[in-house]
N, C-alpha and C positions, 0 to 999 in steps of 0.2 A: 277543182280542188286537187292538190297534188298530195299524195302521199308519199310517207319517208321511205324511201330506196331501200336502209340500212337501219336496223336498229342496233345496240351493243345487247347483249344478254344479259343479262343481272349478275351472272359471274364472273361479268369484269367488271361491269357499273361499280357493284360491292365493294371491292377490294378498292378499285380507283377513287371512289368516295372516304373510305377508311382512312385511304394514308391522306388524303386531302387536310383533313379536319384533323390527324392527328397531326399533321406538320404544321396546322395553326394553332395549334394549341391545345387542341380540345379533343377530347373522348371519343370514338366510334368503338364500336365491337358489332359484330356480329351474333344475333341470339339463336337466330336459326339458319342452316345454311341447305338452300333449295335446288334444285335442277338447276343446268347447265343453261338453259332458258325456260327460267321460272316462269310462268304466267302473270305474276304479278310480286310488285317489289313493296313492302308496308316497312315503313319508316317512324321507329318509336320514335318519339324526341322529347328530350329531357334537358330546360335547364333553366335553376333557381329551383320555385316550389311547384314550378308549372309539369302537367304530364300529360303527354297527347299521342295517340296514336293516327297517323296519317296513313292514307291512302292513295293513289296513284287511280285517277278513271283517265279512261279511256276518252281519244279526242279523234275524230277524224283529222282536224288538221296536222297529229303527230305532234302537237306540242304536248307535254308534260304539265300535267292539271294535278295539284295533291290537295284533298280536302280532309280538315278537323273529323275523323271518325269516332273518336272516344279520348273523354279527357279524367283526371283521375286513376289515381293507381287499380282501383278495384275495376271499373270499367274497361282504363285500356288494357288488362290481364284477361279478363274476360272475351275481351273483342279478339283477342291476339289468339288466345284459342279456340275462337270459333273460326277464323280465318283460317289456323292450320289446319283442323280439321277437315275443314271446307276446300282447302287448296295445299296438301300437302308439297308441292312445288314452289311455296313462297317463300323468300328470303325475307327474315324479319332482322333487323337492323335498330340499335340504338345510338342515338348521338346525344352528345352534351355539350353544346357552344354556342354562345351568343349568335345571334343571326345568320340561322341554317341558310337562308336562303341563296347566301351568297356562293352557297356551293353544289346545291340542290335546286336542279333549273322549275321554275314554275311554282316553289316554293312558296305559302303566303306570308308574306313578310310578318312581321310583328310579334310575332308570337314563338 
């Protein structure tokens, strides 16, 4: 099993996802902005009535795995803050546009 050589840090991932999505159309911003290489990047996502906070675990084979952490405004506000607390180095991230996946690798579709 080979692992990735390189990773990008979260503070270019951020910004390079930002303008992605806003040059399709859609919404990103930034909610909270973390270390230079955060530990970990959580991706609110928002669009229609749906609200889900997503996570990012970890893979030996270095691919990009994000799973349904908390769905709900009240839940993912809560989750979002125990995460800061918990990892003051995360970048927390909101998007709003039809199928994140296509720009967010590993992303699970549908939702």
């Amino acid at each position: 099993m080979d692992l990735p050589e390189h990773r990008l840090p979260a503070s270019t991932q951020v910004p390079a996802l930002v303008r992605q999505v806003q040059g399709a159309g859609g919404f990103a911003t930034v909610l909270h902005k973390g270390s230079l290489w955060g530990a970990a990047l959580l991706l609110v996502h928002r669009h229609g009535p749906f609200v889900g906070a997503y996570e990012k675990l970890p893979s030996l084979s270095g691919a990009d795995n994000w799973r349904l952490a908390a769905e709900g405004e009240q839940p993912v506000s809560e989750f979002v803050n125990k995460q800061r607390r918990f990892d003051p180095d995360l970048w927390v991230l909101e998007l709003d546009i039809a199928a994140p996946e296509r720009f967010v690798p590993g992303f699970p579709a549908g939702r």
